[in-house]
C-alpha positions in Angstrom: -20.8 -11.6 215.1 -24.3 -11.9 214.6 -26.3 -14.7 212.5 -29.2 -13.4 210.0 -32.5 -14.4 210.5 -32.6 -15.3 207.3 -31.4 -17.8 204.5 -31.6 -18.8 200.5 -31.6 -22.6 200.4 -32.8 -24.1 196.7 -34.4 -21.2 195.7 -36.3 -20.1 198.0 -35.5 -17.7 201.2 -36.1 -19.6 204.5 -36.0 -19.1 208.2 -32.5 -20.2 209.5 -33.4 -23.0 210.7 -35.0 -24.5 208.0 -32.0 -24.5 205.8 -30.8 -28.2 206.7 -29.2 -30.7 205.3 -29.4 -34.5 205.6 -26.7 -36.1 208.0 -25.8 -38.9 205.5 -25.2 -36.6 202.3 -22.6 -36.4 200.3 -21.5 -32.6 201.8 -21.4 -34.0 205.5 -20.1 -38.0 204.7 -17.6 -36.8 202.2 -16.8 -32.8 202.3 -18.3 -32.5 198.6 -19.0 -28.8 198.4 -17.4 -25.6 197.3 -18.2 -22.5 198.5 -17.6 -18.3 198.7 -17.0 -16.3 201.3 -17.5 -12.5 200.5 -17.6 -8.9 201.7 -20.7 -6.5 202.1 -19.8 -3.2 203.5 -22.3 -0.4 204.6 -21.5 3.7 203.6 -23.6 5.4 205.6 -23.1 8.6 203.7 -25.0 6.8 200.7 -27.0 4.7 202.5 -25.9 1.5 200.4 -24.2 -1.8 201.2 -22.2 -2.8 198.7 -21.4 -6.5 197.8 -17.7 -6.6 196.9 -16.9 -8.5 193.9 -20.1 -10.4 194.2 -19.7 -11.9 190.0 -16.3 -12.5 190.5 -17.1 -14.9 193.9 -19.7 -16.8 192.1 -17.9 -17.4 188.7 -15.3 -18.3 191.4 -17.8 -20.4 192.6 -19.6 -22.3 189.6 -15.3 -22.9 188.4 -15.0 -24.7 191.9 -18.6 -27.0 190.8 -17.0 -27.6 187.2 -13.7 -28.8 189.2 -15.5 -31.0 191.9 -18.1 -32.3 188.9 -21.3 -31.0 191.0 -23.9 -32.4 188.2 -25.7 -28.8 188.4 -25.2 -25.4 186.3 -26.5 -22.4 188.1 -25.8 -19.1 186.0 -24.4 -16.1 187.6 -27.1 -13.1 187.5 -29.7 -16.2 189.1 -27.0 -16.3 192.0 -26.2 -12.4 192.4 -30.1 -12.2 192.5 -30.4 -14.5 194.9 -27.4 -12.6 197.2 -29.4 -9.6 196.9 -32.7 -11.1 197.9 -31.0 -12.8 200.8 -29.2 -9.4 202.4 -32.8 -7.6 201.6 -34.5 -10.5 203.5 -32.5 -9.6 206.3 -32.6 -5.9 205.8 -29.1 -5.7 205.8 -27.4 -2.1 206.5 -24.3 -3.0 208.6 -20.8 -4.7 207.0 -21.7 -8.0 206.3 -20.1 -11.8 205.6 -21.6 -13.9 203.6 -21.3 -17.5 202.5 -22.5 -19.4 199.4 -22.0 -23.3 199.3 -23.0 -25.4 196.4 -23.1 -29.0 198.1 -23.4 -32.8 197.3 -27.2 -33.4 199.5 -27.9 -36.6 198.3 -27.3 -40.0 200.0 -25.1 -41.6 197.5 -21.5 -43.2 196.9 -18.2 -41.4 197.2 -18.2 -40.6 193.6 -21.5 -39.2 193.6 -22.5 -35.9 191.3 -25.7 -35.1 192.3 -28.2 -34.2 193.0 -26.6 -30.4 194.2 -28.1 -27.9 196.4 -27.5 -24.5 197.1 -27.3 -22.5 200.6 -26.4 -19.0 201.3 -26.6 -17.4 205.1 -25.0 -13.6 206.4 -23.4 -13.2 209.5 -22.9 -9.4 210.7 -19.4 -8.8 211.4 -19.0 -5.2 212.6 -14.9 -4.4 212.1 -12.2 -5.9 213.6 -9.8 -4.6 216.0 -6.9 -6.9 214.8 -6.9 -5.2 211.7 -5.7 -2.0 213.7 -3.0 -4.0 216.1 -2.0 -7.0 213.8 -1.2 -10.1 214.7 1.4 -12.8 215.7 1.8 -15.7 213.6 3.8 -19.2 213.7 4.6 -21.7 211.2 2.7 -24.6 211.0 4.3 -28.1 210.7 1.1 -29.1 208.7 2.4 -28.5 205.2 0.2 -26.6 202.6 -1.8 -29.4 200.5 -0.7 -29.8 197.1 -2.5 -29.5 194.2 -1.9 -33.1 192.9 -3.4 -34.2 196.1 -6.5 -32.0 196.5 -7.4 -28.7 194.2 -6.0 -25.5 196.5 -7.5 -23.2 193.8 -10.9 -24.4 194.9 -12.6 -23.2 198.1 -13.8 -26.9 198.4 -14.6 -27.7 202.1 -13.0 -30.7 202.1 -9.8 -28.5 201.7 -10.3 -26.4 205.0 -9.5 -29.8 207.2 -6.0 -28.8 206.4 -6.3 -25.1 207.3 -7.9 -25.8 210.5 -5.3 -28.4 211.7 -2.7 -25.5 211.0 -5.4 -23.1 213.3 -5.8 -25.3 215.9 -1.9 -25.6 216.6 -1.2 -22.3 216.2 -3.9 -21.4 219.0 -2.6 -24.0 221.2 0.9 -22.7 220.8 -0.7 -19.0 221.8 -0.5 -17.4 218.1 -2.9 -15.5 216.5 -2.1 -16.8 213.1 -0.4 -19.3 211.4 1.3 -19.1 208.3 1.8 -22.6 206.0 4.7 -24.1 203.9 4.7 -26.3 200.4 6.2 -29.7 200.1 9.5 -28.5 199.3 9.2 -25.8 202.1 8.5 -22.7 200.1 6.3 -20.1 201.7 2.2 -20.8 200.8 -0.5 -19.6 202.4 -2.4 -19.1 205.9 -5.3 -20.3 207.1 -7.8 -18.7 205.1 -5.8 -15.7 203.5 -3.1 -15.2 201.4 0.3 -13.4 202.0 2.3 -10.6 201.1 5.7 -8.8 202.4 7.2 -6.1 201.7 10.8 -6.2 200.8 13.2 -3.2 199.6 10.0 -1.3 198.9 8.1 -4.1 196.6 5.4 -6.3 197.2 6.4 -9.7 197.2 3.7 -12.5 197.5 4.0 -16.1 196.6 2.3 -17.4 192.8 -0.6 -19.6 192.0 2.2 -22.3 191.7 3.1 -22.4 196.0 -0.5 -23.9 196.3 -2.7 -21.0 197.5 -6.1 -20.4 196.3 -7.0 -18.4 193.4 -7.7 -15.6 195.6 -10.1 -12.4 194.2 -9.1 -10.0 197.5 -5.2 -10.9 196.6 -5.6 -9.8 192.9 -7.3 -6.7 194.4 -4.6 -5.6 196.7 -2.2 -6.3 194.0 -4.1 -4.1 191.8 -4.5 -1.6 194.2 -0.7 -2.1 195.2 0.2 -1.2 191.3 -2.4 1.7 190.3 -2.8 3.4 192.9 -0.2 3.5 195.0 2.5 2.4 191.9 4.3 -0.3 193.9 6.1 -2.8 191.9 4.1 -6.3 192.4 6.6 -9.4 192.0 4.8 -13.1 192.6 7.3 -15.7 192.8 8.5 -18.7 194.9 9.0 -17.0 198.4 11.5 -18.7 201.0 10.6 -18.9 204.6 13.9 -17.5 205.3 12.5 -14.3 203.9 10.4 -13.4 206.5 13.0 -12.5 208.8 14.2 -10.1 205.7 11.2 -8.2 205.1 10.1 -5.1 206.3 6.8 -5.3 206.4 3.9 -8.4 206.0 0.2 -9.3 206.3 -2.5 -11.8 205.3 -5.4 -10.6 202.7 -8.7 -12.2 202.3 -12.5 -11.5 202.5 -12.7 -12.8 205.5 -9.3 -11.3 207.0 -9.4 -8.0 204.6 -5.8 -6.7 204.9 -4.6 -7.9 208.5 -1.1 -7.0 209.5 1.3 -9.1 210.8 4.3 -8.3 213.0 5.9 -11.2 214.1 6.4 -14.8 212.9 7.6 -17.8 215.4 8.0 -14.8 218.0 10.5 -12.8 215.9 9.1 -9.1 214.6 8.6 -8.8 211.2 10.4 -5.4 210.4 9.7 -2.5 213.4 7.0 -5.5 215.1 4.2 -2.8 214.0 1.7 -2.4 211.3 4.5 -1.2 208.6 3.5 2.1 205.9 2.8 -0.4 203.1 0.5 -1.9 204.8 -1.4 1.2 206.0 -1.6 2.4 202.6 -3.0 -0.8 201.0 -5.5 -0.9 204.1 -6.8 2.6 203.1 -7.2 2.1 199.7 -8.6 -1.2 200.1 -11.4 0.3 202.5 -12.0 3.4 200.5 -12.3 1.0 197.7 -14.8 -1.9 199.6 -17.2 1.1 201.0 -17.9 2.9 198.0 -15.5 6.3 199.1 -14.0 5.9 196.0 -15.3 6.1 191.7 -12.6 3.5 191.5 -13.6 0.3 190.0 -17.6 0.7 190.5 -17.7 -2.3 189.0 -16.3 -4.7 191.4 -19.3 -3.1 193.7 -22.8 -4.6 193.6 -25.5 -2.4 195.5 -28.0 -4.3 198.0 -30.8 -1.7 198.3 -29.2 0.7 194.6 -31.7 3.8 196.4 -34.5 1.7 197.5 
């Protein structure tokens, strides 16, 4: 991965390193910030890179600043404007992540508000290969945090402490991945995406009650899942126990896109390979995502639109 030259801090568009914050604000002392994390994806063939579900992240984004009570309103077409003028800075024609973070930046008490600023940054992030092979994940003895303890809906940053305790055991137990359970032991989440398995030829994946994040690339797939590939969708409470039942599984998110994962706690999930499900989803998703597809136009947002 490579960082952009380039950033929008409070709107303007800076070099990289000028996009600071102070070391005694409310985002570093305390956490208080949401953010997005989304998708831009090159076609070649057009010549466009395509923002996936750019208004969808940022009403995602100003919910999260209602939720945390960030004292600031920014209104959607200013932010999609200033995505644009940030991948443009950068002259962006390769897949692309980027992140948004709206932030607490002033030095003030716990309960603070205000005032709020605004970063965004772009890393490029050419495809990954684990997409292709999958991955092995373990189950993490950090529970899932619950949503009468902090929001999980919310891509707050404060949240992430909990998803990157779960990372750092998995790693040091020699997984890929790591997979996370509710209070009362019910499957949730992983670290950063959300989950799906395949059992007697539906999709199965856990609801927005099992504490996972409101997630825009899981609606997506479930879309996808129903119209064009007309798989039943069912989101319920999911047991751990149903891992070692399914025949297929992976982890969706815009970070992750649609990873595949073929063993859990070192037991396979289904053949221990990427299942047919899963391939399916993957093409659609990516047909969708590049712009190979009149398919939702809508949920794409072109950088350069034949500049």
């Amino acid at each position: 991965m490579s960082t952009c030259a380039w950033m929008y801090h409070n709107g303007r568009i800076v070099p990289y390193e000028q996009a600071q914050v102070h070391a005694f604000s409310g985002a570093v002392k305390y956490g208080a910030g949401v953010f997005e994390g989304l998708r831009g994806y090159w076609n070649e063939e057009s010549g466009e890179l395509w923002i996936f579900r750019l208004r969808e992240h940022l009403e995602r984004l100003r919910f999260g600043m209602r939720a945390l009570r960030l004292d600031a309103v920014f209104e959607t077409d200013e932010l999609e404007r200033a995505m644009i003028a940030l991948a443009r800075a950068n002259e962006l024609r390769e897949n692309t992540h980027f992140r948004m973070i709206a932030y607490i930046e002033g030095d003030d008490e716990l309960a603070g508000t205000g005032p709020v600023g605004l970063v965004a940054g772009a890393v490029k992030r050419p495809p990954s290969a684990r997409v292709e092979t999958g991955i092995h994940v373990g189950i993490s003895s950090w529970q899932r945090i619950a949503d009468n303890a902090l929001p999980p809906r919310v891509k707050c940053t404060a949240n992430y402490i909990n998803n990157r305790a779960a990372e750092l055991e998995a790693r040091a137990a020699g997984y890929d991945g790591v997979l996370m359970l509710t209070a009362d032991g019910k499957l949730s989440e992983g670290s950063g995406a959300c989950l799906f398995l395949v059992r007697d030829g539906r999709l199965v994946t856990p609801d927005k009650g099992s504490d996972i994040l409101e997630s825009i690339t899981r609606d997506t797939i479930m879309t996808l899942a129903r119209d064009e590939l007309g798989l039943e969708v069912v989101e319920r409470r999911v047991d751990r126990t149903e891992l070692l039942l399914a025949e297929e599984a992976f982890l969706c998110g815009s970070g992750q896109e649609v990873l595949p994962v073929i063993s859990v706690a070192r037991q396979a999930v289904g053949t221990g390979a990427p299942g047919p499900l899963t391939r399916a989803l993957q093409n659609a998703y990516f047909d969708l995502v590049c712009g190979r597809t009149a398919h939702h136009a809508d949920w794409r947002t072109p950088v350069w639109g034949g500049r």
